[in-house]
C-alpha positions in Angstrom: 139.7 166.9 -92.8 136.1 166.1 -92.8 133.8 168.8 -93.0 132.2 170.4 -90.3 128.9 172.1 -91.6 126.6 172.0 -94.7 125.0 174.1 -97.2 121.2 172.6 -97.2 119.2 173.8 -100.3 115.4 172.9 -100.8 112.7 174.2 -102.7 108.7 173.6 -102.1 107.1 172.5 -104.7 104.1 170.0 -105.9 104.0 166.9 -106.5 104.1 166.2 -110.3 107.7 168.3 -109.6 109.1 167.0 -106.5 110.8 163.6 -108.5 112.4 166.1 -111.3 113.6 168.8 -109.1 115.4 166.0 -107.2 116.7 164.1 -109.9 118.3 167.6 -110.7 119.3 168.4 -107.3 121.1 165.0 -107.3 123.7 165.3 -109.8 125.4 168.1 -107.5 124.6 167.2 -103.4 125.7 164.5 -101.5 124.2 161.8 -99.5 121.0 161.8 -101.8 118.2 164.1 -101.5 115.0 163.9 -99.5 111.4 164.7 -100.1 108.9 165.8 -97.4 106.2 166.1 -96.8 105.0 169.3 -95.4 101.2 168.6 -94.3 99.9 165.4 -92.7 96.0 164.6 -93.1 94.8 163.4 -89.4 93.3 159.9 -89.6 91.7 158.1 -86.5 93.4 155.0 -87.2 97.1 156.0 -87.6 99.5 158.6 -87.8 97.6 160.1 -91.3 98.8 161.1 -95.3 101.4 163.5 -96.3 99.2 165.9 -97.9 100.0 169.5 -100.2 103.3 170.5 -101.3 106.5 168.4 -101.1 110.0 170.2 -100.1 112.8 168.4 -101.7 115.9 168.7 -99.7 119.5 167.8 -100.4 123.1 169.2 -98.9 126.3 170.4 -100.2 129.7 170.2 -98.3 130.7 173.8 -97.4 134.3 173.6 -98.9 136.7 175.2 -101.7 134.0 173.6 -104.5 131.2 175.0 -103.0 130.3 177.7 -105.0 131.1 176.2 -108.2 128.4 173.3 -107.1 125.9 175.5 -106.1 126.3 177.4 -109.6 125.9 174.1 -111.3 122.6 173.3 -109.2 121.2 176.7 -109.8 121.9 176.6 -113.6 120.4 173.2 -113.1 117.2 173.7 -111.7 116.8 177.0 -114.1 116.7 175.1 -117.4 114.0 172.6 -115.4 112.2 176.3 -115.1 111.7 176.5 -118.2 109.6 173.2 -118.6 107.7 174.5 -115.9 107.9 177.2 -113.1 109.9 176.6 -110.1 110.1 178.8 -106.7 113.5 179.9 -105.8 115.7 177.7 -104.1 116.3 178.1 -100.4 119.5 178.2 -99.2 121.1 177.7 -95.3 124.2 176.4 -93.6 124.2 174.0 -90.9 126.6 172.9 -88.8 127.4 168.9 -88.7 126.5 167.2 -85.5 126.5 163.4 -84.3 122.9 162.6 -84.5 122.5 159.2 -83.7 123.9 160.6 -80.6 122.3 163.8 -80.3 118.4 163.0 -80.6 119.5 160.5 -77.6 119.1 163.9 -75.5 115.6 164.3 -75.7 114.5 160.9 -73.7 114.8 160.6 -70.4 113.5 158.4 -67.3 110.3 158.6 -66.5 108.4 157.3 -63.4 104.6 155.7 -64.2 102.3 154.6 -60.9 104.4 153.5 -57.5 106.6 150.9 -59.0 107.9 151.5 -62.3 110.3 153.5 -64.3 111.0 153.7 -68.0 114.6 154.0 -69.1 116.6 154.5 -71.9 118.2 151.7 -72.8 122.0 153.4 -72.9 121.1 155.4 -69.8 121.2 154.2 -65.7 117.9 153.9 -63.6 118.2 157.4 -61.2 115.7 155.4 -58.9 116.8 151.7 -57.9 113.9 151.1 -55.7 111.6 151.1 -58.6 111.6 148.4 -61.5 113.4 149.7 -64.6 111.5 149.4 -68.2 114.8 149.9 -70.8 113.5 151.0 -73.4 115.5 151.5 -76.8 113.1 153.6 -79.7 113.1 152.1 -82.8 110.6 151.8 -85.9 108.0 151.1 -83.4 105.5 152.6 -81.4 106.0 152.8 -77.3 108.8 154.1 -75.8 106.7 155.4 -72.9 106.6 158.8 -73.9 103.3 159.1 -75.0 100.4 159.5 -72.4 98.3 156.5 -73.8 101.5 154.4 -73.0 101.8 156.4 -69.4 98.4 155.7 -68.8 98.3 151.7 -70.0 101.5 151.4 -67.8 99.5 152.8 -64.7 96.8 150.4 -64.9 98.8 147.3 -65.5 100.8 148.3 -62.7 98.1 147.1 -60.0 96.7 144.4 -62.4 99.8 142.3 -63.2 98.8 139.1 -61.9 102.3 136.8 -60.3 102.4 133.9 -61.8 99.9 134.7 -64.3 100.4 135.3 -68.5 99.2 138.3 -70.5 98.1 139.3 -74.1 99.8 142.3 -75.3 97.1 143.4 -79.0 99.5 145.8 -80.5 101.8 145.9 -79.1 104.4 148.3 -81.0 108.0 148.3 -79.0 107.1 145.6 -76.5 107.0 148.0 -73.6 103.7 147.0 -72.1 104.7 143.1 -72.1 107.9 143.9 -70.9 106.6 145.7 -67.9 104.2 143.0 -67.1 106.7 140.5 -67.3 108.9 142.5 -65.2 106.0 142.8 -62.4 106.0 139.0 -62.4 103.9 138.0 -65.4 105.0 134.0 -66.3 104.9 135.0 -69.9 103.6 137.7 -72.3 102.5 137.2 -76.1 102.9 140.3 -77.7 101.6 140.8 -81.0 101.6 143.3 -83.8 100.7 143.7 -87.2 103.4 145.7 -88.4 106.4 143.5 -88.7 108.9 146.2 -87.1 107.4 145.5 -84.3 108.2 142.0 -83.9 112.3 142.6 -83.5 111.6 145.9 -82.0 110.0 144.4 -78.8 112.7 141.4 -78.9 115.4 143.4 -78.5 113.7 145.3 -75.9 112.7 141.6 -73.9 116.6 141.2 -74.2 117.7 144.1 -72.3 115.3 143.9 -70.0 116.4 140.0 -69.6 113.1 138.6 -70.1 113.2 137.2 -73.5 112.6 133.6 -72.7 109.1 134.4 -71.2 108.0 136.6 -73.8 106.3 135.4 -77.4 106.2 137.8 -80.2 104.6 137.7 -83.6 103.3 139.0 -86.4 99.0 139.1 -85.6 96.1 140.0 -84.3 92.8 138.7 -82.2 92.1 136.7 -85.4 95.1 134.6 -85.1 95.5 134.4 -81.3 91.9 132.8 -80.7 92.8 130.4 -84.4 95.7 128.9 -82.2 97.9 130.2 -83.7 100.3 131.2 -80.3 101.3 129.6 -77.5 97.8 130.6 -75.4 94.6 131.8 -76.6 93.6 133.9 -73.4 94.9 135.2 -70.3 93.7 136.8 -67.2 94.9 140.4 -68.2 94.8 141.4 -72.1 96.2 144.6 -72.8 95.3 146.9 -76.4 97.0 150.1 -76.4 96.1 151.1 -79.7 93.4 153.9 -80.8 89.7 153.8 -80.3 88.2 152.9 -83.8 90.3 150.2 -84.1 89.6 148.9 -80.4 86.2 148.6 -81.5 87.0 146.6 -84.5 88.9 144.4 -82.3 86.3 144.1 -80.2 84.6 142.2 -83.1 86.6 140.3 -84.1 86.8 139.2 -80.9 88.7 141.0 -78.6 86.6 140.1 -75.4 87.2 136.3 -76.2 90.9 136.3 -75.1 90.1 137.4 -71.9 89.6 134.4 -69.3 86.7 134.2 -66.7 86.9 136.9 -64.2 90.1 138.5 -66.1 90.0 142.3 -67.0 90.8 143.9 -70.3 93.1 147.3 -70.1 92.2 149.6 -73.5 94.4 153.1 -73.6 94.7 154.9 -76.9 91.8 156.7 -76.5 90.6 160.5 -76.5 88.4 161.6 -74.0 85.5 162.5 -76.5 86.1 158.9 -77.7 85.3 158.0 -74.8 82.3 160.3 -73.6 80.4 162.6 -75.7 77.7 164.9 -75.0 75.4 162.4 -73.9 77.5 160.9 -71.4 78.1 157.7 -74.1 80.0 156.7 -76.9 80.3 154.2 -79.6 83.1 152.6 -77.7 81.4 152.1 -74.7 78.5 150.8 -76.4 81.0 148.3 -78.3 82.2 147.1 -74.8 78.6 146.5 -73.1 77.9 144.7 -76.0 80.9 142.4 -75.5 79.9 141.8 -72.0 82.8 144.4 -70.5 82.0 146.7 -67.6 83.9 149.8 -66.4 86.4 149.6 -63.3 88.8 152.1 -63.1 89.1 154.9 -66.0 92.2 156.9 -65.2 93.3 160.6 -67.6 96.2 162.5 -68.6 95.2 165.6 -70.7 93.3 164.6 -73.4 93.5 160.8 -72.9 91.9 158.3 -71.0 92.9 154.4 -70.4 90.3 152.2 -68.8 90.8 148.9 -67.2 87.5 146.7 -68.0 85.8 143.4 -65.9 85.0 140.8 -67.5 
């Protein structure tokens, strides 16, 4: 009979004794042990650093040997004191659940503009007279959760041009191409540096049956204007990304991929990105520079996407 919960033990320490306290914890859990972090630095450009102390983490069946384990581990982790202090293990039972069905909980459909609606991929659309985004989260950013992606969404709704093919900078899961596609787009290149992406937004054109008009690879504006795609501009280019990095983009040159009379969406962006005290920004100098000009700026809390004129 398989068991049903778990005795988790961890302990919080630095970093110079995160790797010895779990080669010690090994010997005696299963499954392996993990070490956290339990601080992130912030960071403009992505999700941050782990920063301070580590918590190393590992779990023992709750069963007949249980006790005898956790005597082991303890006797363990005390002669590893000895070397040099360690805080007193923490100990808590949990009970065992499916998770790779149970984090499936938290996502549900969500309606963006008039027409859309993102849905989980294992899930059916509630609304069928909007046009369903499946979405399946993987390693990759955009599952339509986040505002930035909300906000992105919005715009491209009324700026999908029939007929017509888009640049997706960035593009994490693929949702933004996909959307367009699904609006009537004749084909979206999506591209990403991070090569999780590059499958991630695949699969995602599969379910959503539009993989034969989407492209996706491994780049940036860099390779897109070298030739190295299928198209070097389009009417609509799309970067959902974050502002410091928008305005690296920008040149390296961002602007160029966006054909004569075509608009630029950028989301990603915090509202004092976007306008400081002066009524300016950095960004917004970036774009004038580049020859963009505001049409539409739309919000959602602290974040604003902007849809730009060429």
């Amino acid at each position: 009979m398989e068991n049903t919960s778990w005795l988790e033990v961890s302990l919080i320490v630095d970093g110079e004794l995160a790797e010895a306290a779990a080669e010690v914890m090994a010997r005696y859990v299963k499954g392996g042990v993990a070490i956290e972090s339990t601080a992130v630095a912030a960071n403009d450009e992505d999700e941050g650093g782990p920063v301070g102390p580590l918590r190393v983490c590992g779990y023992i069946p709750v069963d007949e040997k249980m006790e005898e384990t956790r005597r082991k581990l303890e006797e363990g982790l005390w002669y590893l004191s000895r070397i040099r202090p360690l805080p007193e293990a923490q100990y808590r039972t949990i009970q065992e659940a499916d998770w790779a069905e149970a984090w499936k909980e938290h996502y549900h459909p969500i309606t963006i503009g008039k027409k859309l609606i993102i849905v989980p991929a294992w899930l059916e659309s509630p609304e069928r007279d909007r046009i369903a985004v499946r979405m399946d989260p993987g390693m990759a950013f955009g599952t339509g959760t986040h505002p930035s992606t909300q906000l992105c969404l919005e715009l491209l709704e009324g700026r999908t041009r029939v007929g017509e093919p888009v640049i997706d900078v960035g593009c994490g899961s693929g949702i933004l191409s996909v959307a367009a596609l699904k609006l009537g787009a004749s084909h979206a290149l999506a591209v990403d540096i991070d090569r999780q992406a590059v499958p991630v937004t695949l699969q995602n054109a599969e379910d959503n049956e539009v993989a034969a008009q989407l492209e996706a690879g491994i780049g940036s504006v860099t390779d897109i204007l070298e030739g190295k795609f299928s198209i070097q501009k389009a009417p609509l280019v799309l970067a959902n990304i974050l502002a410091p990095v928008i305005i690296r983009l920008l040149d390296d040159g961002l602007a160029d991929l966006v054909s004569t009379s075509g608009e630029l969406i950028i989301s990603g962006i915090l509202a004092a990105q976007w306008e400081d005290a002066n009524g300016t920004s950095v960004l917004r100098q970036a774009l004038k520079v580049h020859g963009l000009n505001q049409k539409e700026i739309i919000r959602s809390g602290d974040w604003v996407a902007v849809a730009l004129a060429k």
